[in-house]
N, C-alpha and C positions, 0 to 999 in steps of 0.2 A: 504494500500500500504506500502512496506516498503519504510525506512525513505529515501527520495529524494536525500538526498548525495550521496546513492549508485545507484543511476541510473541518476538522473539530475547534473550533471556533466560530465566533458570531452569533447568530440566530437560528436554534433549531427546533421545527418547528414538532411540539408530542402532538398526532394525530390522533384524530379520536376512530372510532369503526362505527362506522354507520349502519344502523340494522333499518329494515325493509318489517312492512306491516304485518308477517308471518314469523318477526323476529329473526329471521334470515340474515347473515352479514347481504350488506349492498354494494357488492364489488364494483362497479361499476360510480358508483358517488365515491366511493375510498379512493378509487384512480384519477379522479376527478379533483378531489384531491391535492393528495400528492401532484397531480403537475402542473395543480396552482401554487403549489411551495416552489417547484424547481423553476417556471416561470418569475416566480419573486426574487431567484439567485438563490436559490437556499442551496449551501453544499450540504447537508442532507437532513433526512427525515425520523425519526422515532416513530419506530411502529408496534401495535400490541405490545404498551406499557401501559403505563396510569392511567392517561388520559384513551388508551383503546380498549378498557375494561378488558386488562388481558387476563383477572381471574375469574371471570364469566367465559372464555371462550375454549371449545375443545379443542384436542389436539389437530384438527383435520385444520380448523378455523385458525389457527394460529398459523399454522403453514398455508394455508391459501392467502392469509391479510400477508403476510411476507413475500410470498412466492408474487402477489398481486404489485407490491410495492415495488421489486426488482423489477417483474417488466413494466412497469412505466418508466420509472429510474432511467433501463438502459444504459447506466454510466455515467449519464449526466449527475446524477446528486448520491452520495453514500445513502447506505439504506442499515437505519441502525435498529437491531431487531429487540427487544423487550423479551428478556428469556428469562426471568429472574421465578425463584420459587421459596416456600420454606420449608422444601426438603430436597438437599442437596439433588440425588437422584434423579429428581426431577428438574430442575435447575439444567441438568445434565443433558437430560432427554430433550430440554425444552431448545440449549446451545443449541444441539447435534442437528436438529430439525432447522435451526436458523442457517443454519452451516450449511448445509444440503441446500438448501431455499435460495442459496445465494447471496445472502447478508452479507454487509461487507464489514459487521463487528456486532457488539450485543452487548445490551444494556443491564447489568446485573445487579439487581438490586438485595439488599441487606437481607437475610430472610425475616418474615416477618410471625408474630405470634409465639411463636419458640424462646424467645429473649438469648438467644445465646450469646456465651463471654467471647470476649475479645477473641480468645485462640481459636476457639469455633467459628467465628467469621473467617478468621485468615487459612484454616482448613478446608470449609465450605469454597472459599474464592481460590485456592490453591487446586480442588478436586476438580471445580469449572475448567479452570485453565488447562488443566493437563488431557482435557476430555475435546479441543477444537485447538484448532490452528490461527481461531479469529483474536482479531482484537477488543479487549474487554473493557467497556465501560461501568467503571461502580457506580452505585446510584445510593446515596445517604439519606432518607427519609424518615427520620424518628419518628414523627407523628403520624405514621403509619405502621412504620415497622415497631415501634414499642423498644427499640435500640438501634443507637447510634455505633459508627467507627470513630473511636477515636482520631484523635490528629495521629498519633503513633503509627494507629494500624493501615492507614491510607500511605505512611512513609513505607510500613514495610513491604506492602503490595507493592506498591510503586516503584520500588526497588528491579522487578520484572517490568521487560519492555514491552508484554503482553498488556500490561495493563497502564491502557492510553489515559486515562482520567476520571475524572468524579463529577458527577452531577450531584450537587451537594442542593438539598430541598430543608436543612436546616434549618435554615433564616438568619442563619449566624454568618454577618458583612463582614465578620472580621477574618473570616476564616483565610483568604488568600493571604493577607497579611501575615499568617502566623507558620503558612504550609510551603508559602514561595521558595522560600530560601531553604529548605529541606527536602525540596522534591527536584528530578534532571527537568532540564530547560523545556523539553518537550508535552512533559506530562499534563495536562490541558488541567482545569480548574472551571466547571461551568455552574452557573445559579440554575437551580430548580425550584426557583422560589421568585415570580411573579412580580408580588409588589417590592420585593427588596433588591432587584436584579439591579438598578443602578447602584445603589450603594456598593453591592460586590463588587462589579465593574470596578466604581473607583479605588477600593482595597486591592483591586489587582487581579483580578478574575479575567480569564480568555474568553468568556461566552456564556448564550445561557441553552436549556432546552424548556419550552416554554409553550403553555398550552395558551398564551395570549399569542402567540406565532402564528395558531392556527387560525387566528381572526383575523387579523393586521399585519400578516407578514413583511410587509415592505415597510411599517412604520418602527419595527421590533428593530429588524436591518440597521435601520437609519439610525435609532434612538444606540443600540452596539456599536454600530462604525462612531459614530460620533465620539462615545467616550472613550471607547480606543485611540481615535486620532487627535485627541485631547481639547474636542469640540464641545466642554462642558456644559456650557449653555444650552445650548443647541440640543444636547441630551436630555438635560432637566427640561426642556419646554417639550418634549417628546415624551417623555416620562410624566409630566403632568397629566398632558392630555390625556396617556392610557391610563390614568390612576384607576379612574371610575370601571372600566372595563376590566381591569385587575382587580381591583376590591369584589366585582360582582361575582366573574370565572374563580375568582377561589374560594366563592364561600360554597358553593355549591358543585363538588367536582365528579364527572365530566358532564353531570345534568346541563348545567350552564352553559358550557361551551358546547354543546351540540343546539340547545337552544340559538347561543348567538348565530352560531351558523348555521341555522334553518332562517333567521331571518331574511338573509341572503339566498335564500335555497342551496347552500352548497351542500345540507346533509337534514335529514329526518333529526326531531329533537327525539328521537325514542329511545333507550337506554331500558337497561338489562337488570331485572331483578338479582339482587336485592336493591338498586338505583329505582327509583321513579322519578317522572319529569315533575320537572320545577313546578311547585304554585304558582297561581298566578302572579301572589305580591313578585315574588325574584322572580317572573316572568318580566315585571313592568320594571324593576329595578335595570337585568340584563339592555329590557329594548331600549331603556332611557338611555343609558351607557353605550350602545352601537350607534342610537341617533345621535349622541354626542361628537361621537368622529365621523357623520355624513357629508361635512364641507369639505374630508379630507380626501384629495383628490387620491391615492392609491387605494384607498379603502375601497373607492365607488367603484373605482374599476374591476373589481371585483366581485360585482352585482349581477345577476345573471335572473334570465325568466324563471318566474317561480315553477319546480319541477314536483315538490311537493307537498301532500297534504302534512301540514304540522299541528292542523288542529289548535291553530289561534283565531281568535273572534273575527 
């Protein structure tokens, strides 16, 4: 692969999976998709993770939303697979099928419910790795997983050049700050955390992976290039304006964000038990938040004839 600075960086966009009124994945809007990311310049996509309810889907499902995202892809944009589990084994099963599918790396997130200690994480992410040839993204989500990786234990992963970086969903800005200087130059450092992604940025963060991407892709872009290339202002006034749209997609996840973009038609707001769709109050909070950024000329461009029933008034 070429070297991960040139594609594990910037904005990338967690994809939600669109299910169809038999609760069927809707292949054909997930492709739709994705190659309104690679259109936007995204070098690539997160697929069946968080935001693609990838513990609602079977194994068949997981490999066709992957197998669907490589070919559209086609090379243009990496395709980052969501293989994470909390039983190692499976974790395993879940790489090996990303591998096969064509992924060009995979997103492995902490296992979650089991609470296990430090050594057990760095076993669990040692078994993944010895199990694919791919490149491994950790993914640190306490308020999901019920534990965190220490700073220690992300140095000692990191230490293998299997393992490209961290999508850290902590909320903790300080964290590059305190990880930069103990980790090789390459080793990417992305926010998984929304409302606090500029703050990381300026601590020192490469990137984010971001389910407000899947809305706004070209303003995420802009609002990352900017505080990279040390266009602070210009970030924060970027960052303002998706406040609203950030407060709204994270209180309610991925109800929301499949909401925002049903309002666009770009996907059914419909989501997978144990998920139900949004009430109506964070119906009206989300649309107020998308009408927010309708003067924004990348956002409109974005708009397309309405394709389906979303079952608003």
């Amino acid at each position: 692969m070429n070297h991960p600075a040139t594609w594990l960086t910037g904005s990338i966009a967690d994809l939600p999976t669109p299910f169809d009124s038999s609760d069927d994945i809707d292949i054909a809007a997930f492709e739709e998709l994705c190659e309104r990311q690679i259109a936007a310049g995204a070098t690539a996509v997160v697929v069946a993770e968080t935001a693609g309810e990838a513990s609602t889907l079977t194994l068949a499902e997981h490999d066709a939303v992957v197998r669907a995202a490589v070919r559209t892809a086609r090379g243009r944009a990496r395709v980052i697979a969501g293989a994470g589990a909390n039983a190692t084994r499976h974790a395993i099963e879940l790489t090996r099928l990303a591998e096969a599918a064509g992924a060009d790396a995979v997103l492995s997130v902490v296992p979650y419910y089991n609470k296990p200690m430090q050594a057990g994480l760095v076993a669990h992410f040692a078994a993944v790795a010895d199990c694919t040839e791919l490149p491994i993204i950790l993914h640190d989500v306490p308020s999901r997983t019920a534990r965190g990786l220490t700073d220690d234990t992300v140095v000692r992963l990191a230490a293998s050049s299997q393992f490209l970086g961290l999508r850290d969903g902590s909320g903790d800005v300080t964290r590059p700050l305190r990880l930069k200087s103990r980790l090789r130059p390459e080793f990417r450092l992305l926010s998984g955390d929304d409302p606090t992604v500029l703050a990381f940025l300026v601590h020192g963060g490469d990137g984010c992976m971001s389910q407000l991407a899947a809305v706004a892709p070209e303003l995420l872009h802009e609002l990352v290039a900017s505080c990279l290339h040390g266009r602070l202002q210009t970030a924060r006034d970027i960052a303002g304006r998706l406040a609203p749209l950030s407060a709204a997609l994270a209180a309610e996840t991925p109800a929301a964000l499949k909401y925002a973009l049903s309002l666009s038609a770009w996907s059914s707001p419909r989501v997978r038990l144990p998920m139900v769709e949004l009430a109506e109050a964070r119906q009206q909070e989300v649309a107020r938040a998308v009408a927010g950024l309708a003067d924004e000329a990348r956002l409109r461009s974005g708009h397309r004839r309405l394709r389906f029933e979303t079952g608003r008034p």
